[in-house]
C-alpha positions as CSV (number, residue, x, y, z in Angstrom):
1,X,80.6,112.2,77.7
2,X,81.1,110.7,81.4
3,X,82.7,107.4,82.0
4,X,80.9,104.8,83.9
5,X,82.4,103.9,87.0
6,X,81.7,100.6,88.9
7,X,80.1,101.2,91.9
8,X,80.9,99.1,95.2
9,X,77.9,97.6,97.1
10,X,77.4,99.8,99.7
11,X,75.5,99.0,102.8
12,X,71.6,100.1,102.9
13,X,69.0,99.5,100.2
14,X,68.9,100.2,96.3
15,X,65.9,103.0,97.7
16,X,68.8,105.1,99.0
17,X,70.9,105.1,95.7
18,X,69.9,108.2,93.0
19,X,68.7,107.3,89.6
20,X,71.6,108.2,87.9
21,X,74.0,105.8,90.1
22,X,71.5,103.0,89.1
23,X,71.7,103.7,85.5
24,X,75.5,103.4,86.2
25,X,75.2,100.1,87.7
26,X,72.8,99.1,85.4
27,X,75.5,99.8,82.5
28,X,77.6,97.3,84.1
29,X,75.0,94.9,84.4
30,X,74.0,95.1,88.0
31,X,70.3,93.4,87.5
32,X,69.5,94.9,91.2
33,X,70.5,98.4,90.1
34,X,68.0,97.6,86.4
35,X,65.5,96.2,88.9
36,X,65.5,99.3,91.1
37,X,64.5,101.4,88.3
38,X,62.2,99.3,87.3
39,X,60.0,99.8,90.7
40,X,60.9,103.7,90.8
41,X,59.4,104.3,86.6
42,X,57.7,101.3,85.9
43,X,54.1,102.9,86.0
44,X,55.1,106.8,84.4
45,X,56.7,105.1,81.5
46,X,53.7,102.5,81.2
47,X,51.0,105.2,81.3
48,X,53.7,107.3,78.6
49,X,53.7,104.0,76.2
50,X,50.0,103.9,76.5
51,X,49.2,107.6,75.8
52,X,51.9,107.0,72.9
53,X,51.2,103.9,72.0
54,X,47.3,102.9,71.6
55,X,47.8,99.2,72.4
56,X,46.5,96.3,73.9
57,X,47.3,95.8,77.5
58,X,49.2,92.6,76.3
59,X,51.3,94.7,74.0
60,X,52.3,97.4,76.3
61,X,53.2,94.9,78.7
62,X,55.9,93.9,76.1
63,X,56.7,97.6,75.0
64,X,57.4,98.2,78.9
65,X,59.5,95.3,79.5
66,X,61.8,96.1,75.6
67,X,61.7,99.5,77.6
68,X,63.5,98.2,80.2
69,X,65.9,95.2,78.5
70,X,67.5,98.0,76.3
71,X,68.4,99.8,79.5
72,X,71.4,98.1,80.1
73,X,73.1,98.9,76.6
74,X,71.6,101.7,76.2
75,X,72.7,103.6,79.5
76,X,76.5,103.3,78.9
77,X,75.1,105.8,76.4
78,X,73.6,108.3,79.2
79,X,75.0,111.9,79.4
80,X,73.9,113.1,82.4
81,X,72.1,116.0,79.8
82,X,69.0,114.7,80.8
83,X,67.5,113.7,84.1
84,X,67.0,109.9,84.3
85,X,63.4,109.5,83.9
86,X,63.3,112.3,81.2
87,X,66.3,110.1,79.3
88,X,63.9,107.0,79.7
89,X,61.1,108.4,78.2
90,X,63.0,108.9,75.2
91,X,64.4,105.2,75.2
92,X,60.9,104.4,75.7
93,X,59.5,106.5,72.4
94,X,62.6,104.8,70.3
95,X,60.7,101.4,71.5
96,X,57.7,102.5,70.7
97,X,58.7,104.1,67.7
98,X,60.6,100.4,66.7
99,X,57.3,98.7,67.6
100,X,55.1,100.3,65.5
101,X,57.4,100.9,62.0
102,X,57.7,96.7,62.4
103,X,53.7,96.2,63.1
104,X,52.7,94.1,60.1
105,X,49.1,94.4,60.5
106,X,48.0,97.8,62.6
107,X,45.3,96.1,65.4
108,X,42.6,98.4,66.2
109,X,44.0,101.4,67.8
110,X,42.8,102.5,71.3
111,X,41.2,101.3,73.9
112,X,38.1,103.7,75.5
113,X,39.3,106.4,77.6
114,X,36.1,106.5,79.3
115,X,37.0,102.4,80.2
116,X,39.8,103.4,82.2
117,X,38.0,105.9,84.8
118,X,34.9,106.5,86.5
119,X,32.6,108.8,84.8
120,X,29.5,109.4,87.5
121,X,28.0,113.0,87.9
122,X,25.0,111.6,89.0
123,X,22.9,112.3,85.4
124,X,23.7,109.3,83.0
125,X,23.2,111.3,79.4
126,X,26.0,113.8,81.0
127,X,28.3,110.2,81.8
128,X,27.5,108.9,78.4
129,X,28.4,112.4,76.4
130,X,31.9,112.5,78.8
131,X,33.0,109.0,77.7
132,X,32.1,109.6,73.9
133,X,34.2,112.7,73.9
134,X,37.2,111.3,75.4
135,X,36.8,108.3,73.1
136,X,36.9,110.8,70.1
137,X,39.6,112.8,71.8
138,X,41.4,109.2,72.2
139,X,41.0,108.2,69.2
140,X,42.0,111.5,67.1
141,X,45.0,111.9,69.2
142,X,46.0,108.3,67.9
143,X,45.9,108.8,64.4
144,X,48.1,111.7,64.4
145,X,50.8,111.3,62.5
146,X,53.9,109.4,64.6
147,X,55.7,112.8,65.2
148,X,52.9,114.8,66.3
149,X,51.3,111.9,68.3
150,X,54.6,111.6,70.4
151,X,55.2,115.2,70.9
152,X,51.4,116.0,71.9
153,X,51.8,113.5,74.3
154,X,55.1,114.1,75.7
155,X,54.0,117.9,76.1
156,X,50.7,117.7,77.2
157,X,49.9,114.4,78.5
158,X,53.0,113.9,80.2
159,X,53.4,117.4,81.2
160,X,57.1,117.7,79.8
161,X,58.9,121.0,79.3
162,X,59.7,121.6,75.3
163,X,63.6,121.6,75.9
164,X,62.9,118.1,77.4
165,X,61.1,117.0,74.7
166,X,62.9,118.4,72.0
167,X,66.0,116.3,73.8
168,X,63.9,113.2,74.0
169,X,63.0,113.2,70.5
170,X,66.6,114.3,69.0
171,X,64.6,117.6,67.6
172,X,65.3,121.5,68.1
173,X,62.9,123.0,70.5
174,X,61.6,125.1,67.6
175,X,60.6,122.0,65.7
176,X,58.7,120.7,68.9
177,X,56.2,124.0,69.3
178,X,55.8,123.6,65.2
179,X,54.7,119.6,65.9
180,X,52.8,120.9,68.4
181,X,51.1,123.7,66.4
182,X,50.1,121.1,64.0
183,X,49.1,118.2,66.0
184,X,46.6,121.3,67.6
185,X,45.2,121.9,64.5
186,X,44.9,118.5,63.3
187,X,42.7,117.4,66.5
188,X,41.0,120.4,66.0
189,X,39.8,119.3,62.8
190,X,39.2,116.1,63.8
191,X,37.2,117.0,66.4
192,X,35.0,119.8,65.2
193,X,31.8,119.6,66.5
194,X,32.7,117.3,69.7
195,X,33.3,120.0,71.6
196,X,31.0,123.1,71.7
């Protein structure tokens, strides 16, 4: 494992620093450095909580900002094995993860896919069909089980290699493709019929 060195202020802007120096001031509780990576990842972790996540805009507000008040402790942990936003998905799946084990009561899951974007080929029963099936899809992707949710959605809605994933999630890369295979069939299932 590296050791954390303290970085000098240096003249220029936090834009010119790399991500892994600001996780290295950020271990040493430079609030600049925490704030800088804040502004870089904000939105790719936001949109990863609420693929992940299936909750309430005021909820993955606070899922984004535990996401980023663990950083601090939790990059004196970085190993450099990971790149940085790779290594923050993962602290951001351990929040998520944290968040919903401790959910008393489990709130409606979801909101509408078909809310979030603009659905206009011109022919309204076409729109309407479009936003039903990517509620379904939504919806079935959501009540996967925790481990298959997170690994669909790290692979194919965030578009992360399997040896990534498999290092986010503390798994062997042979596990992820087997998650994988079964969150596949599992939407299948839940889906027959949806799409022809």
């Amino acid at each position: 494992m590296r050791h954390l060195l303290p970085i000098r202020r240096i003249a220029g802007t936090t834009n010119e620093m790399s991500d892994s120096t600001l996780l290295a001031a950020c271990a040493l509780g430079e609030t600049a450095a925490l704030g800088a990576l804040f502004d870089r990842h904000y939105e790719r972790v936001r949109s990863f909580l609420a693929r992940l996540s299936g909750t309430d805009e005021r909820d993955l507000d606070d899922l984004l900002q535990a996401t980023f008040e663990t950083l601090p402790g939790a990059a004196k942990r970085y190993d450099g094995r990971a790149s940085v936003v790779v290594w923050l998905l993962g602290v951001a799946n351990n929040v998520a993860r944290h968040h919903v084990r401790s959910e008393v009561r489990r709130k409606r899951l979801g909101a509408e896919v078909a809310s979030s974007r603009e659905f206009d080929s011109g022919d309204a029963g076409a729109d309407v069909l479009s936003r039903e099936r990517a509620k379904r899809l939504h919806d079935a992707i959501l009540l996967l089980p925790p481990k298959l949710r997170e690994t669909f959605v790290l692979v194919y809605l965030e578009g992360l290699p399997g040896r990534e994933v498999a290092e986010i999630l503390g798994a062997r890369e042979g596990t992820v493709w087997k998650r994988l295979h079964e969150a596949r069939a599992q939407l299948r299932q839940s889906l027959e019929g949806v799409y022809p």
